[in-house]
BABA-582210 format. One line per 5 residues: their letters; for each residue x, y, z of N, C-alpha, C. Coordinates in steps of 0.2 Angstrom, whole numbers. Layout:
// BABA-582210
A) X,Y,Z,X,Y,Z,X,Y,Z | ...
END
This chain:
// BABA-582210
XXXXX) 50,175,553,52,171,547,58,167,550 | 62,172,553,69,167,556,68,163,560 | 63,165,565,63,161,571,57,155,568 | 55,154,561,50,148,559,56,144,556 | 60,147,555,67,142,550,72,140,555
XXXXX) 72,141,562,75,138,565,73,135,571 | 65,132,571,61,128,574,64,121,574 | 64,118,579,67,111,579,64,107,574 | 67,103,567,65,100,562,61,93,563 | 54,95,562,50,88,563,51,84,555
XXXXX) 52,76,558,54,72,551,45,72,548 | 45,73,541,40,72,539,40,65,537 | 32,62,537,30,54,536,36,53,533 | 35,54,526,38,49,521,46,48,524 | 47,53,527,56,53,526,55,51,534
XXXXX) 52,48,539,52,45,544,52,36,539 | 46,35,536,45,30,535,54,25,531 | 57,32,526,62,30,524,68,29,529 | 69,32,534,75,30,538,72,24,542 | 65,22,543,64,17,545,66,13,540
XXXXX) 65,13,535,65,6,532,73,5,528 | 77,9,529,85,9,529,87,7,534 | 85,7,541,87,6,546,92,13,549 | 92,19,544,97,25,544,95,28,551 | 99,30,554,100,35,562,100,44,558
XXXXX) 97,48,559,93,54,558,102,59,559 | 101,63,554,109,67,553,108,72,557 | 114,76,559,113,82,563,107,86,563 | 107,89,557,102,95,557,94,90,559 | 92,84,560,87,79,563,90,83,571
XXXXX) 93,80,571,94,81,580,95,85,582 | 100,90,580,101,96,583,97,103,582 | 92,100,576,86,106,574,90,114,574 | 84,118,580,89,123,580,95,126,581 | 98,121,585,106,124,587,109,124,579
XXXXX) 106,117,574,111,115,568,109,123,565 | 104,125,564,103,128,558,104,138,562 | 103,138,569,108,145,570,115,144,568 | 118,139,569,125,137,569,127,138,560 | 121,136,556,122,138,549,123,143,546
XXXXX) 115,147,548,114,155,547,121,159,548 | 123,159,554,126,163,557,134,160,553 | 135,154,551,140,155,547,147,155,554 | 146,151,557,150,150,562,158,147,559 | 155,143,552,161,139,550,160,141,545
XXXXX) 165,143,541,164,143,531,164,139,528 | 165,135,529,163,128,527,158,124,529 | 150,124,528,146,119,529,147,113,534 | 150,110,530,151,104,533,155,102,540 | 160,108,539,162,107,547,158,106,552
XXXXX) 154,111,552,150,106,560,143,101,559 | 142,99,553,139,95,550,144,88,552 | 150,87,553,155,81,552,156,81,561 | 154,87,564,156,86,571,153,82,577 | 159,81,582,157,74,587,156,77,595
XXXXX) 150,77,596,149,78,602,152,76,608 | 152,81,612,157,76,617,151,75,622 | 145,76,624,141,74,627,134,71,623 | 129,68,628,121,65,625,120,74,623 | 119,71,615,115,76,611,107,77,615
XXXXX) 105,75,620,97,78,624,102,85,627 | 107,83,631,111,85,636,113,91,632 | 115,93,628,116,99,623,111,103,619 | 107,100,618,99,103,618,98,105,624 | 99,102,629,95,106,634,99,110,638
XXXXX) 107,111,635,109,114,636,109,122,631 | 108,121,627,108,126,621,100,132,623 | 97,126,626,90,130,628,89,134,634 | 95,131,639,99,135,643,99,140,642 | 105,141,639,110,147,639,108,149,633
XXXXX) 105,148,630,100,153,623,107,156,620 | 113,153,617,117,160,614,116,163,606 | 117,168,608,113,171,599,121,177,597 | 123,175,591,128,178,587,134,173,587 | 138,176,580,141,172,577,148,169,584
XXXXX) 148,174,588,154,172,593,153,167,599 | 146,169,601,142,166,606,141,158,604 | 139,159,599,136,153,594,143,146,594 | 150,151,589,155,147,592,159,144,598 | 157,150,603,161,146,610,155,140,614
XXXXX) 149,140,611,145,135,615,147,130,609 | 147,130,605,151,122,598,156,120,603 | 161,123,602,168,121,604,169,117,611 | 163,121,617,162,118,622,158,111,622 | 155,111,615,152,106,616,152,98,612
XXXXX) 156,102,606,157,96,601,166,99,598 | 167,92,598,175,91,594,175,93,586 | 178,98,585,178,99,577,186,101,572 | 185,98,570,187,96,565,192,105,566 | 199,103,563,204,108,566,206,110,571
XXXXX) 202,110,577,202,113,583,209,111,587 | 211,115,591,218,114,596,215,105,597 | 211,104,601,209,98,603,212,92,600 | 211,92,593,212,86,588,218,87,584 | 223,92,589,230,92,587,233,89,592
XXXXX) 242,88,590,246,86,594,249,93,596 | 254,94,601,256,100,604,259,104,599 | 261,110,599,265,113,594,273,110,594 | 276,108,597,282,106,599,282,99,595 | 279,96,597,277,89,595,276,88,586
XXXXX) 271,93,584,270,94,579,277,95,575 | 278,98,574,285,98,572,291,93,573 | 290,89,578,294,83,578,290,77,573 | 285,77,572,280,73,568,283,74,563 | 285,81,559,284,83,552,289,80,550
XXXXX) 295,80,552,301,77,548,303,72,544 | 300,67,547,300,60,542,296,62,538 | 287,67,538,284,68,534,289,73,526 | 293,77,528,296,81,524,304,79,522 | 305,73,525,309,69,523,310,65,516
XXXXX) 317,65,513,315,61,507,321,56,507 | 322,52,501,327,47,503,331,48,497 | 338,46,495,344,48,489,338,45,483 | 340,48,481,339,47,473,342,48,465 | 340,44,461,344,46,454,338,49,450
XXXXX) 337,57,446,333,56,445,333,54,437 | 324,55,435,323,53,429,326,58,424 | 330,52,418,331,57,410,328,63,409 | 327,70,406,325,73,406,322,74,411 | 321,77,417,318,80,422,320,85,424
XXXXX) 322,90,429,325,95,431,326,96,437 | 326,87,441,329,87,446,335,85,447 | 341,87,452,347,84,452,348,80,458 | 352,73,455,350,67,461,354,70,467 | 353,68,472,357,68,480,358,59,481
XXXXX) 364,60,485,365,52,484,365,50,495 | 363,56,497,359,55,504,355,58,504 | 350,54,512,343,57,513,344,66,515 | 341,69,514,337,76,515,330,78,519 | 330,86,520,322,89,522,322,93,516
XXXXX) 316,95,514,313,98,509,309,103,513 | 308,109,511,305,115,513,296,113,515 | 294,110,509,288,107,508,283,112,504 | 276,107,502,273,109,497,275,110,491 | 274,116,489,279,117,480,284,117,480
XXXXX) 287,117,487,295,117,486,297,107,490 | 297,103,483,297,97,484,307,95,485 | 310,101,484,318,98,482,322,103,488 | 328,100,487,333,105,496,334,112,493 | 334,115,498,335,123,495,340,124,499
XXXXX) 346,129,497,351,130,501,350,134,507 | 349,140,507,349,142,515,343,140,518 | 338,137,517,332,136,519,335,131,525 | 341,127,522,344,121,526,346,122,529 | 348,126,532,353,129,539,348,130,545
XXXXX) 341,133,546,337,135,547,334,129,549 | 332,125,542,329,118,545,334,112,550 | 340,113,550,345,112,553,345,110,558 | 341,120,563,343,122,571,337,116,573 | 331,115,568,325,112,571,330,103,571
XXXXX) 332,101,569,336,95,568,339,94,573 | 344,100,574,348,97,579,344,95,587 | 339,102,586,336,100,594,332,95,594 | 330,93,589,326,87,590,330,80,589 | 337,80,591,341,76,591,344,70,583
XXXXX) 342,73,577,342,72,571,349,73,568 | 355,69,571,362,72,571,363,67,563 | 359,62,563,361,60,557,359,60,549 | 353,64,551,351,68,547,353,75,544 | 356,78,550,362,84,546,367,80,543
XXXXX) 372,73,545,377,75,544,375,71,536 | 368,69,535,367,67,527,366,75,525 | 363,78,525,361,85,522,368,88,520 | 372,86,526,380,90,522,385,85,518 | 384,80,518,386,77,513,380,77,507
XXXXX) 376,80,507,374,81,500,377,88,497 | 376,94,502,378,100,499,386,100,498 | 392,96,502,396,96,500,398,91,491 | 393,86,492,395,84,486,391,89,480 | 386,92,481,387,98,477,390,104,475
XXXXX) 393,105,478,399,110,479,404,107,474 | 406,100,476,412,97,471,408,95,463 | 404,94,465,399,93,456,399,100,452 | 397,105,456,395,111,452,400,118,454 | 404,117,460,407,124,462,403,128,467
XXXXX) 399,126,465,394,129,473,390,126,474 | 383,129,479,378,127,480,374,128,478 | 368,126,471,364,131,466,358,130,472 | 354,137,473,348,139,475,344,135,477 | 344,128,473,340,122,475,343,116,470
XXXXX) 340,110,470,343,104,466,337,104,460 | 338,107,457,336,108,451,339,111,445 | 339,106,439,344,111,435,343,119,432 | 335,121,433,336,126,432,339,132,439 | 342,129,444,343,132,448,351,135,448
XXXXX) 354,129,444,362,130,444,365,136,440 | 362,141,440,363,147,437,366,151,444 | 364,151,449,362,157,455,366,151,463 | 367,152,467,369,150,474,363,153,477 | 362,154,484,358,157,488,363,160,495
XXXXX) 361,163,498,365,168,507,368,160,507 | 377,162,506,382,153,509,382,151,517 | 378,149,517,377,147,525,381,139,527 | 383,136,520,387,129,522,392,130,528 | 394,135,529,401,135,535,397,135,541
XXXXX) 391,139,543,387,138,548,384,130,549 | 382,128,543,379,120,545,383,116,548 | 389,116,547,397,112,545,397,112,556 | 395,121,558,395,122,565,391,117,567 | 387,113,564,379,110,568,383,103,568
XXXXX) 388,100,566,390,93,566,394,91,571 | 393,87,574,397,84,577,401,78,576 | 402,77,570,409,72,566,413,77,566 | 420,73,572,428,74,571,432,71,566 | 429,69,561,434,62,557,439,69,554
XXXXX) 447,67,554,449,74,550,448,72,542 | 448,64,541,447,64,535,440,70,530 | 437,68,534,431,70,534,429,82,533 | 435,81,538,437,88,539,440,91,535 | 445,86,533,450,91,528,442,91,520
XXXXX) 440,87,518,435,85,513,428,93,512 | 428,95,521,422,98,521,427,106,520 | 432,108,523,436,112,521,440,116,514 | 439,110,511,440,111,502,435,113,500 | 428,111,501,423,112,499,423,120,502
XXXXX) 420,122,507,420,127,508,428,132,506 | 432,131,503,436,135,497,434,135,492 | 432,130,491,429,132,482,421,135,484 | 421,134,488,412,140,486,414,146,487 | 419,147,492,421,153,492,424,157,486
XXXXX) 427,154,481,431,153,476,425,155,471 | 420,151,472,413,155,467,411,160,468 | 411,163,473,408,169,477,415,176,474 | 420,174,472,422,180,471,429,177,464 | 424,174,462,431,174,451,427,179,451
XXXXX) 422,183,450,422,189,450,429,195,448 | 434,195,455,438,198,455,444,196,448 | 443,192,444,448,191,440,445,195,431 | 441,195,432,436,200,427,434,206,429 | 436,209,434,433,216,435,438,222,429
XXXXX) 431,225,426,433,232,421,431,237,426 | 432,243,419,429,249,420,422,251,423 | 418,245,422,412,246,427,411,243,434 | 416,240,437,418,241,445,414,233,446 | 413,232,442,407,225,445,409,217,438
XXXXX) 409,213,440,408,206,438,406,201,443 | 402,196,437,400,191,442,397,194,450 | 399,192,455,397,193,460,400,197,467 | 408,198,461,410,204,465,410,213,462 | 410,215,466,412,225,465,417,228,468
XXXXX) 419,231,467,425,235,467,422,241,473 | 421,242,476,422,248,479,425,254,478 | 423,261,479,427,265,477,434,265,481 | 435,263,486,443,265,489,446,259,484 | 443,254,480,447,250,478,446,241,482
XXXXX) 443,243,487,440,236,492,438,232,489 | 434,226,489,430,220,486,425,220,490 | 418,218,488,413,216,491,409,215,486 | 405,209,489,400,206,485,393,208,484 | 390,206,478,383,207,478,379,199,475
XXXXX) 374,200,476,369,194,471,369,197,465 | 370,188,459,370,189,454,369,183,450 | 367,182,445,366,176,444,368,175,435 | 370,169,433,375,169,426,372,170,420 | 365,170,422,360,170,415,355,175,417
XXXXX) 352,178,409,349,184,410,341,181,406 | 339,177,407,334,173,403,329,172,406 | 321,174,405,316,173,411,317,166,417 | 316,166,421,318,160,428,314,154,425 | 315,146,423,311,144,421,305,143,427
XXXXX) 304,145,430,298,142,438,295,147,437 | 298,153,434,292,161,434,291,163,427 | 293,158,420,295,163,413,290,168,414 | 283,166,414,277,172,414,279,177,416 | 279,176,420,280,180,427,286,186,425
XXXXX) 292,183,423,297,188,423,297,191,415 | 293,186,410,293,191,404,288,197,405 | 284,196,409,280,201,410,284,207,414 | 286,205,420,291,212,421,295,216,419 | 297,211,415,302,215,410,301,218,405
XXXXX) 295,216,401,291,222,397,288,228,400 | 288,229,406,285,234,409,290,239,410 | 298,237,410,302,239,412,306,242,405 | 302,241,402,305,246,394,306,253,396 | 310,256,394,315,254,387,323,248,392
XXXXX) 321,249,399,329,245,400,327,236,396 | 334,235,394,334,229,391,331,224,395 | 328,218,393,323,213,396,330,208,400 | 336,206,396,339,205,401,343,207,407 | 343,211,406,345,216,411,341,216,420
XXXXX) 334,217,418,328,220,421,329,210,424 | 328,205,419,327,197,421,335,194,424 | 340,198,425,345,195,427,346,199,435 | 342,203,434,338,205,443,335,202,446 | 327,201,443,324,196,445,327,188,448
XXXXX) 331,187,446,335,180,447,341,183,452 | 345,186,452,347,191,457,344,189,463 | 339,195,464,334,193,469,332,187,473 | 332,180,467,330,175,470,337,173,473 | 343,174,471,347,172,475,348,174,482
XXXXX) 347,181,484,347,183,489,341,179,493 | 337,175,491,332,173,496,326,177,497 | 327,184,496,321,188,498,321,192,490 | 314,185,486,313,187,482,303,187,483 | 302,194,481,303,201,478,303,206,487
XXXXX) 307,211,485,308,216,492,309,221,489 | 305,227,493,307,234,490,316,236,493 | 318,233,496,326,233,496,327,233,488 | 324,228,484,330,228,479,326,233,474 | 321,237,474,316,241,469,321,250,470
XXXXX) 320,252,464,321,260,464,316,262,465 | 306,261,465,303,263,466,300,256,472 | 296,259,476,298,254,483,291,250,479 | 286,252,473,279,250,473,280,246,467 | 285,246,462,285,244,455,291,239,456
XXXXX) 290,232,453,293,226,453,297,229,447 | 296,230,440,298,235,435,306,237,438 | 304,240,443,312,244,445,318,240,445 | 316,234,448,322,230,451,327,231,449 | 332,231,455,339,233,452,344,228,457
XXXXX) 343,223,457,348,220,464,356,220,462 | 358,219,455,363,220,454,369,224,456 | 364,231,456,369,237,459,369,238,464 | 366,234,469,367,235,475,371,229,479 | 377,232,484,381,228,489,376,226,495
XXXXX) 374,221,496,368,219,503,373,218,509 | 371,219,516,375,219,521,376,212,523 | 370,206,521,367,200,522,374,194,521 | 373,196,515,378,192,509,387,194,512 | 388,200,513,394,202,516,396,198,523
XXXXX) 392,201,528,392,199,533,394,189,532 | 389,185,528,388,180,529,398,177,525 | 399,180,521,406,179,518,411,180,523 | 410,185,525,415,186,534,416,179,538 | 410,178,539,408,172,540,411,167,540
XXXXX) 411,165,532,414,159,529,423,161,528 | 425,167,530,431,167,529,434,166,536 | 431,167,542,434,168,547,435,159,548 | 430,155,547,428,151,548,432,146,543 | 433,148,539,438,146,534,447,145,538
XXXXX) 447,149,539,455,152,542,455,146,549 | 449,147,553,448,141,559,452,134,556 | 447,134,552,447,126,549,455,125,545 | 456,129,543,465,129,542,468,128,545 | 468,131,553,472,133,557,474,127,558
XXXXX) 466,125,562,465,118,565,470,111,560 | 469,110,552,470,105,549,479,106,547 | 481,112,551,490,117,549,491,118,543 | 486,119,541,487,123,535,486,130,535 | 494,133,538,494,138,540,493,145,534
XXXXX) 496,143,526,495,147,522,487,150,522 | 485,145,520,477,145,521,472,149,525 | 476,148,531,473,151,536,476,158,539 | 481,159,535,484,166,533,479,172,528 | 478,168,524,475,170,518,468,174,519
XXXXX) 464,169,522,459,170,524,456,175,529 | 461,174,534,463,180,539,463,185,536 | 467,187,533,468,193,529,461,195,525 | 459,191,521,453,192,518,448,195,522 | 447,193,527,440,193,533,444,201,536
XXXXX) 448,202,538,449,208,540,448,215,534 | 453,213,526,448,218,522,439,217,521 | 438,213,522,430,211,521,427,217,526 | 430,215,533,427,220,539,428,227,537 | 434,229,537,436,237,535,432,237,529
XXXXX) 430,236,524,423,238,520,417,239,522 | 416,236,524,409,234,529,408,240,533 | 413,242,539,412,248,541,413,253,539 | 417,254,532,416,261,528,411,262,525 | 409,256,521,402,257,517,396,254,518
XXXXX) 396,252,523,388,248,524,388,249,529 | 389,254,535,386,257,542,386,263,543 | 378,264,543,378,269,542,376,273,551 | 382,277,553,382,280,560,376,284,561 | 374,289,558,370,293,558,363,290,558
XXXXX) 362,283,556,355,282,557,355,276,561 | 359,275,562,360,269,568,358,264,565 | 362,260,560,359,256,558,364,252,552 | 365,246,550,369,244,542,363,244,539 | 368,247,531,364,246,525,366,242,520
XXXXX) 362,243,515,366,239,509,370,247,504 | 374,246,501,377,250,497,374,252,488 | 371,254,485,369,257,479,376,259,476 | 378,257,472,385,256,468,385,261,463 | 380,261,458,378,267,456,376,274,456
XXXXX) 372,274,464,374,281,467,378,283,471 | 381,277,472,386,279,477,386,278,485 | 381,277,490,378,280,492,374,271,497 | 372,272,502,369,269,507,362,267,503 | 359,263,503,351,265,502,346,266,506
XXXXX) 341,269,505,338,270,511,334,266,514 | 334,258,511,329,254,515,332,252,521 | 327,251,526,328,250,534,325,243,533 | 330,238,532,325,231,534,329,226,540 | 326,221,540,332,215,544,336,214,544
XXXXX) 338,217,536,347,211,535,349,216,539 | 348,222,542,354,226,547,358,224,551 | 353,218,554,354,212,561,358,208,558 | 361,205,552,366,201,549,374,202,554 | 377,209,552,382,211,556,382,208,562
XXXXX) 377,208,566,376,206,574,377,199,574 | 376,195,572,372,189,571,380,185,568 | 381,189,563,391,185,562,396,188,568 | 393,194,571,399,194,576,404,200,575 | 402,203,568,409,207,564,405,215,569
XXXXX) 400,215,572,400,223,572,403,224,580 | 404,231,580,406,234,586,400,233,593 | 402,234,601,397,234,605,393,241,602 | 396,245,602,393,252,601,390,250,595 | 391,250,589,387,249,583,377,242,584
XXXXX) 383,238,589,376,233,590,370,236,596 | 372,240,599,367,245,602,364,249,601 | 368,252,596,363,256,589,359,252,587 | 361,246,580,356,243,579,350,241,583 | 353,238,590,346,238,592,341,240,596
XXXXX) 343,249,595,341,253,597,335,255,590 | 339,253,583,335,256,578,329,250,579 | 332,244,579,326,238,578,319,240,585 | 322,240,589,317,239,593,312,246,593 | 314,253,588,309,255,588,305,257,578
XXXXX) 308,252,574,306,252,570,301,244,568 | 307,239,569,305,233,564,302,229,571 | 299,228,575,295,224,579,287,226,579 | 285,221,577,280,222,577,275,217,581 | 270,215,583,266,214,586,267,203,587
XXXXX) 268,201,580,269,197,580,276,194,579 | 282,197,579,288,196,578,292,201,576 | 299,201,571,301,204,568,299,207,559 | 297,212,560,295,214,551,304,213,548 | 301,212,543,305,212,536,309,219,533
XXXXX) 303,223,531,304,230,531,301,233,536 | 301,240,533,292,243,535,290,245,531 | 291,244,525,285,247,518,280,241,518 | 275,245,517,270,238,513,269,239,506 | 271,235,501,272,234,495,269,230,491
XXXXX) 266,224,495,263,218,492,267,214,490 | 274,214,490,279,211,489,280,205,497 | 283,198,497,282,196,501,288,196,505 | 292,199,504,297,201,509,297,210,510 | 292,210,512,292,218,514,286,217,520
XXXXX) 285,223,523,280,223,529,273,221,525 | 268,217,529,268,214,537,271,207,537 | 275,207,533,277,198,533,283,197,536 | 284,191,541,291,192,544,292,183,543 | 299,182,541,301,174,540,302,173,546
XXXXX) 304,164,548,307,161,552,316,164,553 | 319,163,546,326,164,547,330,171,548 | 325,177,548,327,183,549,323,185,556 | 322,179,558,320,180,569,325,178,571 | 327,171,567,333,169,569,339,174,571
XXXXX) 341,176,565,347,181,564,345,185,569 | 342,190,571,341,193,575,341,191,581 | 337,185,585,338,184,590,345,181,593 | 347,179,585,356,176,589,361,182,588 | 359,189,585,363,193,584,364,196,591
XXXXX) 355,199,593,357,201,600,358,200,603 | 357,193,605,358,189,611,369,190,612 | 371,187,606,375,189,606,381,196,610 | 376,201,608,379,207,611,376,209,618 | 371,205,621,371,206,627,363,208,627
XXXXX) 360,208,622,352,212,621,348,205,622 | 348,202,628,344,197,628,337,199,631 | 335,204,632,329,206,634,327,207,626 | 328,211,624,325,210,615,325,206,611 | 330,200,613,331,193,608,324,188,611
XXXXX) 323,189,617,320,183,619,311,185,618 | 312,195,621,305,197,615,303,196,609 | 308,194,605,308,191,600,305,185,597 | 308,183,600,305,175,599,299,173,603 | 296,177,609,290,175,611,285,178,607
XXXXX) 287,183,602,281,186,598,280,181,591 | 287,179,589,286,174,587,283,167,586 | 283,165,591,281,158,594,277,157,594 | 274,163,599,265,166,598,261,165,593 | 266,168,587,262,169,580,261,161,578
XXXXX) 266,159,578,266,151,575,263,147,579 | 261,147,585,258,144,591,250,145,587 | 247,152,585,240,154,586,237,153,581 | 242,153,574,241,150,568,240,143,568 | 245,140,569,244,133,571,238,130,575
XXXXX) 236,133,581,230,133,584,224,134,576 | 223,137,574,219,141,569,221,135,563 | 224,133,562,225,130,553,225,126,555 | 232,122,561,232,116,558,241,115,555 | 241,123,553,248,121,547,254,124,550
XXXXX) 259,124,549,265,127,549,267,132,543 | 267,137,544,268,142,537,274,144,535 | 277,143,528,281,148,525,284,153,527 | 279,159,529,279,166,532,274,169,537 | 275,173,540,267,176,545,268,182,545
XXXXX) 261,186,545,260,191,547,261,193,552 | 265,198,554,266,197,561,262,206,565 | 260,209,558,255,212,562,249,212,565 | 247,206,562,238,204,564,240,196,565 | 246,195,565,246,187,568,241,182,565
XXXXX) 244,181,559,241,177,553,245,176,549 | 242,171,545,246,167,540,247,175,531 | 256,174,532,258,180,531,254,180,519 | 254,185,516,252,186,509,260,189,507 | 256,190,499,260,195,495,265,186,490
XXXXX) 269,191,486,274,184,482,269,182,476 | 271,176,473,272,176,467,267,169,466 | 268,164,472,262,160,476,257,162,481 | 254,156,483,250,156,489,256,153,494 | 253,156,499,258,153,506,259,147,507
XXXXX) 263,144,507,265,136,509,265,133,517 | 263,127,516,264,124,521,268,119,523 | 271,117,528,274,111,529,278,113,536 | 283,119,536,286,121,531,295,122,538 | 299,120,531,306,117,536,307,124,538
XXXXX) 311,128,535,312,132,542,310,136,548 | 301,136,547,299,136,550,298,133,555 | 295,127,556,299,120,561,306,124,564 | 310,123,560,318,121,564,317,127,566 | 316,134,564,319,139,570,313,138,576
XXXXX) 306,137,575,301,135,581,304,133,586 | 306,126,585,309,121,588,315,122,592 | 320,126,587,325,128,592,327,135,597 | 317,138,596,318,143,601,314,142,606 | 309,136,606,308,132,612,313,129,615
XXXXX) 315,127,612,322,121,615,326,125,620 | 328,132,617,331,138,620,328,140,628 | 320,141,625,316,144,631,309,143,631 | 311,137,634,305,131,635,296,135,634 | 299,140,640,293,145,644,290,150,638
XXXXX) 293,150,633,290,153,627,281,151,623 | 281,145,625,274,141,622,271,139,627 | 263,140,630,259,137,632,258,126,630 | 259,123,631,255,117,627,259,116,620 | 267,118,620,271,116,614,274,111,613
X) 274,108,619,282,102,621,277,97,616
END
């Protein structure tokens, strides 16, 4: 039966007589008879039409009598003789290099100023930007630091220095940087990384300077009015009170009211979450998306139920670390412009910041930083990437960064990169999913402290991932699996493509170590 179905197809009269008198040239499955119809059976392609549309690279006789050769029979055999023998559609072949590819995309995910329309819920930028891509058509704040590194190495200095004059001038429009240029996004910030971008510029104008300085004061300045409203429940706004009395910050966001980009979505979890109040349960949910790793069993009391969410009570190490950050960086930028108050002020802050950080967020005995549970008191148990945040600012001890990367290299590496967590949850920031920007962090934490033997493993499992993907799709993704080195699941959508920072960190860890990618330049 099989072997009559895939008999070389003789044209019958009538349908001879018609391509003669069209003058039409006989379609694959005409010519290629049986190789077309194993190649169908066997489901070589999911798609029909791919090897229907495909372009031989030699005389289709020459392939025929080639296929009658080497006789290959099953779905694998079946594919490596296509591949050798016809250009199809996706294939590495009919790409440009991975490296390359990425320098393509920019102008693609490039946009120009705009004002937008009346009623919309866009908010205008008055210079060019990169947009994440796909459903995320607008700038997103930390996403831009990341697609930054991809900027700088591909020599795009004017392109940053447009990108920070946008987020500076939204800093002076709104007091911070909301989540994304969207109005419903001005509720929430996102991890403050404008001091780190501010690092990617090279404009010495001091006008310019003292301009970029103010601004990073008043974001800092949103990040902790917190402290002039703090009660008997130890938390406002975005800061918490520690029990010695100390400060540190958590994600939080000013409104408790489903997300407009997820209502469905978060009315539903919050009726699950009864009897706790729906805004309470949804002013987590949006929490969460501030921190950028929204949804995580980091921020769940049950690691399986989204229901739980508690981001609020919890101090994250990510957020802390990244404020260190901006205050040490602060104080520089003082020094520099003699504004010596200032950079008094600030120093002092960054040293109480650290003296917290080491009392409550490192935790000795497991070799590792945590985030802090407020309510219980107490470290939490999740083991994820933000541990590598510390490293990556620069604020932890040698000893402490050896621990770390002692814990990382025998917990969160995985096959394809660095995991996330290690729960699998179905959440898209838990295991097997690893982003772009927390390889980052990890690779510049280490390296930092001397572990370049695991930074640079790092990133070649990385690279790999996006390298073999890209061979396979075609696309640049949002996230990957880095267990099975595939385009990563879980979240609230389908995976996106485009996608800025993964480019910029791609790009800037070839650029680093060229030797990372086969056929990427």
């Amino acid at each position: 039966m099989i072997a009559n179905r895939l008999r070389p197809l003789v044209l019958l009269p009538a349908l001879a007589l018609l391509l003669q008198a069209q003058n039409a040239p006989p379609s694959p499955a005409d010519i290629y008879g049986p190789l077309f119809g194993a190649v169908q059976e066997a489901q070589v392609f999911s798609d029909g039409k791919t090897f229907a549309d495909a372009v031989p690279r030699e005389d289709p006789q020459a392939i025929m009598a080639a296929y009658a050769r080497e006789k290959p029979i099953g779905k694998e055999a079946l594919a490596a003789f296509v591949r050798r023998y016809f250009s199809v559609r996706g294939d590495t072949q009919t790409k440009p290099p991975l490296r390359e590819r990425i320098r393509q995309l920019w102008p693609i995910l490039g946009r120009a100023p705009f004002t937008p329309v009346a009623g919309s819920s866009a908010l205008g930028l008055d210079h060019g930007y990169v947009v994440p891509g796909d459903r995320f058509q607008e700038i997103y704040y930390w996403d831009s630091y990341f697609t930054m590194l991809g900027l700088k190495a591909d020599g795009q200095a004017p392109l940053i220095e447009a990108m920070l004059a946008d987020f500076v001038d939204l800093v002076e429009r709104y007091g911070h940087v909301p989540n994304g240029t969207r109005t419903y996004y001005l509720s929430r910030s996102q991890p403050p990384f404008l001091p780190l971008m501010m690092d990617l510029s090279d404009n010495r104008d001091p006008v310019l300077a003292k301009r970029r300085l103010a601004a990073l004061v008043r974001e800092h300045d949103y990040w902790m009015a917190g402290a002039n409203c703090l009660d008997a429940s130890g938390a406002c706004a975005h800061v918490v009170r520690m029990p010695d009395g100390s400060l540190l910050n958590r994600y939080w966001d000013a409104r408790e009211s489903p997300r407009d980009e997820s209502w469905r979505e978060d009315r539903e979890t919050a009726a699950k979450a009864a009897p706790r109040a729906a805004g309470v349960v949804q002013r987590d949910l949006r929490a969460a998306a501030e921190s950028g790793w929204d949804f995580s069993s980091r921020w769940l009391a049950d690691p399986m139920r989204l229901e739980t969410i508690h981001t609020t009570d919890i101090v994250p190490v990510d957020l802390n670390s990244l404020l260190w950050m901006a205050e040490t960086r602060i104080a520089a930028r003082a020094t520099a412009a003699g504004d010596a108050a200032t950079a008094r002020r600030f120093t002092e802050m960054a040293a109480r910041r650290k003296a917290a950080i080491d009392r409550y967020l490192w935790v000795a005995a497991e070799r590792r930083y945590a985030d802090w549970d407020r309510v219980a008191k107490r470290p939490t148990p999740a083991k994820t990437a933000a541990s590598l945040f510390p490293l990556f600012a620069g604020l932890a001890s040698a000893d402490q960064a050896r621990a770390v990367a002692a814990t990382t290299r025998a917990t969160l590496i995985g096959e394809g990169g660095l995991r996330t967590t290690g729960l699998r949850t179905g959440q898209q920031w838990d295991a097997p999913n690893g982003w772009a920007p927390l390889q980052w962090i990890a690779v510049e934490g280490l390296e930092r402290y001397g572990e370049q033997a695991l930074a640079k493993d790092i990133a070649r499992r990385w690279v790999a991932t996006v390298a073999r993907t890209y061979a396979e799709t075609g696309k640049l993704l949002e996230k990957y699996d880095v267990e099975e080195r595939k385009p990563g699941g879980g979240g609230e959508y389908p995976t996106q493509d485009g996608f800025g920072w993964t480019n910029g960190v791609t790009a800037a860890m070839l650029e680093r170590w060229p030797d990372l990618g086969s056929n990427s330049r």
